[in-house]
ZAKE-372515 format. One line per field, with one value per atom (N, C-alpha, C): x, y, z; atom name; residue number from 1. Coordinates in steps of 0.2 Angstrom, whole numbers. Example, Ala and Ser with C-alpha at 12.3 -4.5 7.8 and 13.67 -1.06 7.14 Angstrom:
2
xx = c(66|62|66|64|68|64) .
yy = c(-28|-22|-16|-11|-5|0) .
zz = c(39|39|39|35|36|39) .
vodo = c(N|CA|C|N|CA|C) .
rofi = c(1|1|1|2|2|2) .
***
This chain:
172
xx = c(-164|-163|-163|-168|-167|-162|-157|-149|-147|-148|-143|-143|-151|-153|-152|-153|-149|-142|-137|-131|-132|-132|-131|-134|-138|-142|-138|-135|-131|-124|-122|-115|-118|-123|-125|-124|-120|-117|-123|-131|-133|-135|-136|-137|-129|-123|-118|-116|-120|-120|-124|-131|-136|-133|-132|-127|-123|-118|-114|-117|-121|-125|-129|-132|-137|-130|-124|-121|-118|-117|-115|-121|-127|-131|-132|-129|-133|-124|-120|-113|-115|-119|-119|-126|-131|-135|-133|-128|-126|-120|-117|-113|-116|-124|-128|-131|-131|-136|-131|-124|-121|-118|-118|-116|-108|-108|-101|-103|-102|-104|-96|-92|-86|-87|-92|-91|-93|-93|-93|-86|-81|-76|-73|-75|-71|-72|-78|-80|-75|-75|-71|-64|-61|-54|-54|-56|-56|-57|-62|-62|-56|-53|-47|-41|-42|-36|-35|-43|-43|-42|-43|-41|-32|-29|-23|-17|-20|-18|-18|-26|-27|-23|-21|-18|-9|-7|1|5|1|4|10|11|14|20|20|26|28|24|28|30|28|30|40|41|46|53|51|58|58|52|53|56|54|59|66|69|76|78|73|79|80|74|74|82|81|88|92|94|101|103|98|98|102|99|105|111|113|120|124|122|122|123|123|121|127|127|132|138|140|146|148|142|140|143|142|145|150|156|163|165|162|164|165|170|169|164|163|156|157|163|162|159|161|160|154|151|144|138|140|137|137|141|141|137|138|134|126|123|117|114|120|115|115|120|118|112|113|107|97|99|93|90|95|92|88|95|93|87|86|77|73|75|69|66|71|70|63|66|59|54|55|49|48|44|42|35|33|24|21|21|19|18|24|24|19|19|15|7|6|-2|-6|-6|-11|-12|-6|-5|-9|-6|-10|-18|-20|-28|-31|-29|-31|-32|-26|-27|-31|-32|-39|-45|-46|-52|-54|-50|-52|-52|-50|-50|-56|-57|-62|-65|-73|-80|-80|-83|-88|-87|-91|-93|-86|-82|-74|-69|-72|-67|-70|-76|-78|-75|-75|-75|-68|-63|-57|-57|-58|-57|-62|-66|-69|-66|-62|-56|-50|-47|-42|-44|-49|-49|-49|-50|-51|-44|-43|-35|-31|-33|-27|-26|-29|-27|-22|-23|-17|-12|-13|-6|-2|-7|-2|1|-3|2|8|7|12|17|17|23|26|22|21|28|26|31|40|37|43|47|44|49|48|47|50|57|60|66|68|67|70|69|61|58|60|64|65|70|78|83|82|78|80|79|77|80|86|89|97|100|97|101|101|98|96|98|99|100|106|112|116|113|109|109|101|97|94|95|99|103|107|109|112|108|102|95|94|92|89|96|102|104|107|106|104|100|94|84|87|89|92|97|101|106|104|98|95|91|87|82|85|92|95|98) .
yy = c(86|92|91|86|86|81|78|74|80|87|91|95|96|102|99|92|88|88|89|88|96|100|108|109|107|108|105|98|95|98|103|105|111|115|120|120|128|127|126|129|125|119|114|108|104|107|105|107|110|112|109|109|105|96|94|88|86|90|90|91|96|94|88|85|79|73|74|69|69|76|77|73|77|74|67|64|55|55|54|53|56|61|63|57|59|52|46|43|37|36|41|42|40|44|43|36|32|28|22|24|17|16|21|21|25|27|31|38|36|45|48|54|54|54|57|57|52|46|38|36|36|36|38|44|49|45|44|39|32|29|24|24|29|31|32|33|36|32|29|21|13|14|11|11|19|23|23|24|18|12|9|3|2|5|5|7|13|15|11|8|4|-6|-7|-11|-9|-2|0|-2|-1|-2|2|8|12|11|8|7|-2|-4|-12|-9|-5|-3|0|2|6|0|-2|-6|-14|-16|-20|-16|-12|-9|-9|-6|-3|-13|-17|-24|-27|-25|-28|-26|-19|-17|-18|-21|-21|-29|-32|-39|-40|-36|-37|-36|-34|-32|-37|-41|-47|-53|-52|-57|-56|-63|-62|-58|-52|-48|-44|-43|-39|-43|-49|-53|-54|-52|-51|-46|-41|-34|-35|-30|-29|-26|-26|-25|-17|-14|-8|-4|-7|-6|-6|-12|-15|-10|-10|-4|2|5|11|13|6|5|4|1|0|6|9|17|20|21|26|22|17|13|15|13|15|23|27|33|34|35|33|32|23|21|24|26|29|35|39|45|44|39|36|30|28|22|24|29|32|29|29|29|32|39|46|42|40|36|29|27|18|19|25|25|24|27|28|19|16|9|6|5|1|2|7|9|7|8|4|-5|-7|-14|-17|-12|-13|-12|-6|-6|-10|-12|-19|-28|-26|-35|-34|-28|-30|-26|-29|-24|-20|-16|-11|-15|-20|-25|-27|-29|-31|-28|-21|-19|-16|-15|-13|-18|-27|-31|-31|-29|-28|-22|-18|-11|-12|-16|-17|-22|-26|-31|-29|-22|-20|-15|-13|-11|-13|-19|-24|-22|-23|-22|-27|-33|-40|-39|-37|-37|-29|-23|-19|-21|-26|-29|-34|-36|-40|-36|-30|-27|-22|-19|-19|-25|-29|-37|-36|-35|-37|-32|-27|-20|-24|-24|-24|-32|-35|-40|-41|-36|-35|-37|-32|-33|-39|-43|-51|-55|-54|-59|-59|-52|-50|-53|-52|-54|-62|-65|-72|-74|-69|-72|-73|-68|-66|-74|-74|-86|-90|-88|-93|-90|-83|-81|-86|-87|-93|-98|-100|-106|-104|-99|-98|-94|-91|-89|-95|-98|-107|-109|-111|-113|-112|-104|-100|-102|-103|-101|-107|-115|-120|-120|-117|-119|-114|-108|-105|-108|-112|-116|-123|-128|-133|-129|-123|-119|-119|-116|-115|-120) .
zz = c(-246|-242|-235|-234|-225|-223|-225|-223|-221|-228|-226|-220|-219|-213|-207|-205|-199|-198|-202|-204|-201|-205|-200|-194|-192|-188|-181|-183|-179|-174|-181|-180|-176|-175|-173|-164|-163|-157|-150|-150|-147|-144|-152|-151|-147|-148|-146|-137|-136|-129|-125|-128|-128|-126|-130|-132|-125|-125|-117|-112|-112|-106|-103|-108|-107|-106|-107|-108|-100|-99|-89|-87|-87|-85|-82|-88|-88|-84|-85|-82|-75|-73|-65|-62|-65|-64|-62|-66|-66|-62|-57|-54|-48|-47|-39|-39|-44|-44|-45|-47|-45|-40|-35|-27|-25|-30|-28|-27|-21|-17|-12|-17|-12|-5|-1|5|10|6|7|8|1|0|5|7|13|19|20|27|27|20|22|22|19|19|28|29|38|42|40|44|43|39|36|37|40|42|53|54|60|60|56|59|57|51|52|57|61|65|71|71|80|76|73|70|70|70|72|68|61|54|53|53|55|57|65|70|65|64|61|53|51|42|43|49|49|49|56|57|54|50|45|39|36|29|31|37|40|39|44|43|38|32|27|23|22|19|21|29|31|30|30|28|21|16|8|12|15|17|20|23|26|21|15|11|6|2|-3|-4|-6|-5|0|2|8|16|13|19|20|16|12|18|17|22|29|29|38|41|49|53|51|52|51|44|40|32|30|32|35|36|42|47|44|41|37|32|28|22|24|28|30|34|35|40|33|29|23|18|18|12|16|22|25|26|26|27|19|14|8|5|8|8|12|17|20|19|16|11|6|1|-4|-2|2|2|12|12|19|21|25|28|23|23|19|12|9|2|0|7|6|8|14|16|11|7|0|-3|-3|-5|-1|3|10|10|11|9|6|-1|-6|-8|-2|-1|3|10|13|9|6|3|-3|-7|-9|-9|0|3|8|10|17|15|17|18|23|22|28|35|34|40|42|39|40|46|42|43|52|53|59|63|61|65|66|62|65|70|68|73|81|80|88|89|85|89|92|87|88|95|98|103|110|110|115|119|125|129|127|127|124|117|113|105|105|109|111|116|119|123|115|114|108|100|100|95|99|105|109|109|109|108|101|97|91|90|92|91|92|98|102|99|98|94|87|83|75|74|79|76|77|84|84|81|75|73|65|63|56|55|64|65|64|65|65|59|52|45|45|44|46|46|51|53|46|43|38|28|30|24|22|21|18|14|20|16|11|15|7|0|2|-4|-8|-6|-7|-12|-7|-12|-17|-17|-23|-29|-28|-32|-35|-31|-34|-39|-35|-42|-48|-49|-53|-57|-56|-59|-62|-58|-62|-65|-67|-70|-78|-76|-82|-87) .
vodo = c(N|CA|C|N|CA|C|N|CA|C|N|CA|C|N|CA|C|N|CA|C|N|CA|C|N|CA|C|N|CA|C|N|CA|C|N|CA|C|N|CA|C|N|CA|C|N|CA|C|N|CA|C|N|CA|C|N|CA|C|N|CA|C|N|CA|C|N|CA|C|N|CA|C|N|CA|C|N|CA|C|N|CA|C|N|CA|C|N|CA|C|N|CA|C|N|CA|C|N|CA|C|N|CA|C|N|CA|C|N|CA|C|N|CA|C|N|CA|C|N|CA|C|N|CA|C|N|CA|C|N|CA|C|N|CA|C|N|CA|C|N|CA|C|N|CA|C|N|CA|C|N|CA|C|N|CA|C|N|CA|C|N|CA|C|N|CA|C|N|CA|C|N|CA|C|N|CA|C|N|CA|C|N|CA|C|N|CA|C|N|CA|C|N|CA|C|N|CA|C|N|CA|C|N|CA|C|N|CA|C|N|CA|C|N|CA|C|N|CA|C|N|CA|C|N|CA|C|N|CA|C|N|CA|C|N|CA|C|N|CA|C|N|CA|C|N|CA|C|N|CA|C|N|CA|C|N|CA|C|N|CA|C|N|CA|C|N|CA|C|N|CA|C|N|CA|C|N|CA|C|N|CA|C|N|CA|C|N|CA|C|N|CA|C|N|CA|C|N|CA|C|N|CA|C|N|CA|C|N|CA|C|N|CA|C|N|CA|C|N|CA|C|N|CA|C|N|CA|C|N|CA|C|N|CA|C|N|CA|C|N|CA|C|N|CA|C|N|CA|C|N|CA|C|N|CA|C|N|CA|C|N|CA|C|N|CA|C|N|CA|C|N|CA|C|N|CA|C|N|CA|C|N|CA|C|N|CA|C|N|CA|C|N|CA|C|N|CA|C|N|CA|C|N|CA|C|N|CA|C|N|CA|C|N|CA|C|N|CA|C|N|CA|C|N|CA|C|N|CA|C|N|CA|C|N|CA|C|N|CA|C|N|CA|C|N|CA|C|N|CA|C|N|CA|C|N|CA|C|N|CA|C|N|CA|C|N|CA|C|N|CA|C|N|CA|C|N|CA|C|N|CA|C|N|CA|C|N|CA|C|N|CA|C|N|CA|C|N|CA|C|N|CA|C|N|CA|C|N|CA|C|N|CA|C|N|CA|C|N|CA|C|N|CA|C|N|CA|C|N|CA|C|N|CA|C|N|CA|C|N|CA|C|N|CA|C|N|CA|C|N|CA|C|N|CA|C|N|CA|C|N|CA|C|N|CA|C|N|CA|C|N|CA|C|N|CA|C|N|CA|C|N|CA|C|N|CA|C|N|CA|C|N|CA|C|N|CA|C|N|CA|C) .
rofi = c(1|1|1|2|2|2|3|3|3|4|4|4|5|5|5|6|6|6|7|7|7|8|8|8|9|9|9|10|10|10|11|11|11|12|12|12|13|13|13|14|14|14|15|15|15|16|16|16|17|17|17|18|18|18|19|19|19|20|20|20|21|21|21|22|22|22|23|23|23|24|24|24|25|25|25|26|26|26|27|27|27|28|28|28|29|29|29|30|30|30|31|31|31|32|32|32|33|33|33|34|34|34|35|35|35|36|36|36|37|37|37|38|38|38|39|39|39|40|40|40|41|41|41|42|42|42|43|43|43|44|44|44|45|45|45|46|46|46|47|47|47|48|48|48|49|49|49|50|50|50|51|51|51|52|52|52|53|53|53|54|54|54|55|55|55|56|56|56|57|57|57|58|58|58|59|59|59|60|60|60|61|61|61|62|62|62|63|63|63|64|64|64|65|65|65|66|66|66|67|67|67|68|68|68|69|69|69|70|70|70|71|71|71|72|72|72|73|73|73|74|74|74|75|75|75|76|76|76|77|77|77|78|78|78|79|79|79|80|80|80|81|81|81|82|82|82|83|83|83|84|84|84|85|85|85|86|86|86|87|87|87|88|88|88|89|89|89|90|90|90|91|91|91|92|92|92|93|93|93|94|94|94|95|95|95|96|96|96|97|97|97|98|98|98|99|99|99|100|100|100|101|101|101|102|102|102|103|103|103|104|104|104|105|105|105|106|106|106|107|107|107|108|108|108|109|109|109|110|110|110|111|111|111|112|112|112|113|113|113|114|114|114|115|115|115|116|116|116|117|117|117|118|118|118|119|119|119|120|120|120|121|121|121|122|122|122|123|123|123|124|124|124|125|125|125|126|126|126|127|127|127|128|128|128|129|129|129|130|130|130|131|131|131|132|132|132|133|133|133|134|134|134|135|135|135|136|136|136|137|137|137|138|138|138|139|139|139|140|140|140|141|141|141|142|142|142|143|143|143|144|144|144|145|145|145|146|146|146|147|147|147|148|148|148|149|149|149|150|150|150|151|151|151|152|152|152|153|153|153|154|154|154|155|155|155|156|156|156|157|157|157|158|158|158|159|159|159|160|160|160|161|161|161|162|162|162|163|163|163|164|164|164|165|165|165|166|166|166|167|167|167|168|168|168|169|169|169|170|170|170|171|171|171|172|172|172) .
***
């Protein structure tokens, strides 16, 4: 008889609410205690967000994307085409990708990769480096020769497309 009275007793909608509760309970407990507090989370979203900012992740994410895409165009049949054709094709492909692979789209991404490569401490030690005048004269550079620096793969796509499609060939 008493299997069966624990057996009901079990299924009884107090002990079932009872039950959940104790179970929030220890899930909330064990949320404070193992240090995940969002408004930490928050602190370091925000601090990450400063250093990406004072870092000009932003301004360097943009005109690397646009040379990356015009560079496929430059390459293999692409390089078939005329400049005009070219051109055409790389303002429509870019606007295109700038529609789906935006800032807006990659922030969250980014974030997430600073918060799991750098600590707390890391990340301060960047952010009072990135505030220093020389380390902003140099991301100012940095800006400003994206494009030349992106443009001198340009030189060499041939012949790495050549390679690659060598080691593809002895692969096979």
């Amino acid at each position: 008889m008493s299997g069966q009275t624990r057996c009901r007793d079990a299924d009884s909608p107090f002990l079932n609410v009872l039950f959940r509760r104790r179970q929030l309970l220890v899930v909330i407990v064990s949320i404070l205690f193992a240090g995940v507090n969002p408004s930490h989370a928050q602190e370091q979203e925000r601090r990450i967000q400063a250093v990406m900012r004072c870092q000009k992740l932003e301004e360097r994410f943009t005109p690397g994307r646009d040379l990356g895409a015009q560079t496929v165009f430059k390459m293999g049949a692409g390089s078939q085409l005329t400049s005009i054709v070219r051109q055409r094709l790389e303002v429509a492909a870019t606007r295109a990708i700038g529609q789906l692979f935006s800032w807006n789209e990659v922030e969250q991404d980014y974030i997430k990769v600073y918060a799991e490569t750098c600590s707390p401490d890391q990340l301060d030690f960047i952010f009072e480096l990135c505030r220093h005048p020389h380390y902003q004269q140099l991301m100012q550079l940095e800006i400003l020769m994206t494009k030349d620096t992106l443009a001198l793969n340009e030189n060499y796509i041939f012949q790495i497309q050549q390679a690659a499609l060598k080691a593809v060939q002895d692969v096979l």
